[in-house]
C-alpha positions as CSV (number, residue, x, y, z in Angstrom):
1,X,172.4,149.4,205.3
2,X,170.3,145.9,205.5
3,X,172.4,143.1,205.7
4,X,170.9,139.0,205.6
5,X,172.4,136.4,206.1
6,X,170.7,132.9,204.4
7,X,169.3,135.2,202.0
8,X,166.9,133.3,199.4
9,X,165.5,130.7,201.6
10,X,162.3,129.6,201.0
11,X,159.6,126.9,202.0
12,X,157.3,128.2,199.9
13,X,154.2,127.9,202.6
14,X,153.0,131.6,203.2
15,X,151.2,130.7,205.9
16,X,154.3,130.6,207.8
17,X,155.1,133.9,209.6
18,X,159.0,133.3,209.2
19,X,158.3,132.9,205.2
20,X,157.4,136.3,205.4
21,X,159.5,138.0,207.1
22,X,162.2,136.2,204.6
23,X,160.4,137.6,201.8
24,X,160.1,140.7,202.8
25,X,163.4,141.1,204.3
26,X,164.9,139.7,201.4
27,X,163.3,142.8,199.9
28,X,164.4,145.3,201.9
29,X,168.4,144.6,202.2
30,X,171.0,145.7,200.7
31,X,173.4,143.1,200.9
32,X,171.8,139.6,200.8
33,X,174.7,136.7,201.6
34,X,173.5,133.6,200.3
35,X,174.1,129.8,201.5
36,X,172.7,127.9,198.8
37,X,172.9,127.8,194.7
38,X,168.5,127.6,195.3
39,X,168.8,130.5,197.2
40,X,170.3,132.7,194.7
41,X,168.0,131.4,192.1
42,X,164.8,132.3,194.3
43,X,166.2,135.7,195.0
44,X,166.9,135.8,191.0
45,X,163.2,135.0,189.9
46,X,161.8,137.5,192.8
47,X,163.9,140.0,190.4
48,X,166.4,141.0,192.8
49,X,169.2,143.0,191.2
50,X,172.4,140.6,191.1
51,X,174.6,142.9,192.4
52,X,172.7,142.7,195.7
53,X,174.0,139.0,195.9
54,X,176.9,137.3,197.3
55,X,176.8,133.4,197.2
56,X,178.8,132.7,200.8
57,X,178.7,129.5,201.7
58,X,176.7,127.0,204.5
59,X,177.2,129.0,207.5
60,X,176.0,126.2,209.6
61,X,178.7,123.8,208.4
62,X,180.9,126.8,209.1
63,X,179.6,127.2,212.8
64,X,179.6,123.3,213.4
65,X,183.7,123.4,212.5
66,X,184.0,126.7,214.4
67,X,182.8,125.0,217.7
68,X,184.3,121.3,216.7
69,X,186.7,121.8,219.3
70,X,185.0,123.1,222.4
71,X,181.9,120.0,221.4
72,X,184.4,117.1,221.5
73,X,186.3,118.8,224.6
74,X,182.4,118.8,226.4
75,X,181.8,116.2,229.0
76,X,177.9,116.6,228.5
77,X,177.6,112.5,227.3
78,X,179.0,112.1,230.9
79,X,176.6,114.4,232.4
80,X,173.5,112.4,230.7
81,X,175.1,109.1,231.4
82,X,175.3,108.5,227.7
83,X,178.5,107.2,227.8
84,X,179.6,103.4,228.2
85,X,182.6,102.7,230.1
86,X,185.8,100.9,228.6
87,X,186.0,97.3,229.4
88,X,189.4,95.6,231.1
89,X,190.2,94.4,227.3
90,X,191.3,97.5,226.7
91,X,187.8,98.8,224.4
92,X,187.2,102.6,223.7
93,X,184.4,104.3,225.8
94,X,181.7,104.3,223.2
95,X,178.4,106.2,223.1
96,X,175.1,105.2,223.7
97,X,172.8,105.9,220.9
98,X,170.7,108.5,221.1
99,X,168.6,111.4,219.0
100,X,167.9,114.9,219.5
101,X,165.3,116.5,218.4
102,X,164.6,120.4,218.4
103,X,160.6,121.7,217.0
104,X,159.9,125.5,216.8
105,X,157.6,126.0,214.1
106,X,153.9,126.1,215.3
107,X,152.8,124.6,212.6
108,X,154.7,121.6,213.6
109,X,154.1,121.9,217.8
110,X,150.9,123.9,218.4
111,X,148.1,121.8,217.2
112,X,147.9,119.0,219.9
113,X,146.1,116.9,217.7
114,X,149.0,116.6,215.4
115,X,151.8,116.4,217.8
């Protein structure tokens, strides 16, 4: 039995390597756990059977309030001095601003032209 999770996703750009593996895994499970209402609608015009799908939910939002918790209990701000201290008039520690920014697809980090 072939399980996936995030079923249905597409970017619709088959020159990606990861848009075929979706495809084709898509094509191959059994079970295919959806996370979006466009995913179930891709699946639906690739004519997979319905009964192969189950609508599930964002698993991401479920991860980010599975780990809630443990990310507000981190002292990593500390660690990368992104925090500002309290004043004497009695002010919260606030953070500093700052971004973060994660690139994996080589068409986004492999053509140093572009990037």
């Amino acid at each position: 039995m072939i399980a996936h999770v995030e079923a249905g996703l597409r970017s619709f750009d088959r020159s990606m390597p990861e848009e075929v593996n979706r495809i084709l895994t898509d094509h191959v499970s059994d079970l295919l756990f959806v996370t979006r209402r466009a995913g179930f609608q891709n699946l639906r015009n690739e004519g997979i059977s319905l009964d192969k799908i189950h609508f599930v939910g964002n698993t991401m939002i479920d991860s980010l309030l599975n780990f809630k918790e443990k990310a507000e209990a981190s002292t990593i701000l500390e660690q990368l001095a992104l925090v500002r201290q309290a004043g004497k008039n009695g002010a919260a520690n606030s953070v500093t601003r700052y971004a973060l920014l994660t690139l994996h697809r080589p068409s986004n980090v492999d053509n140093q032209d572009i990037f």
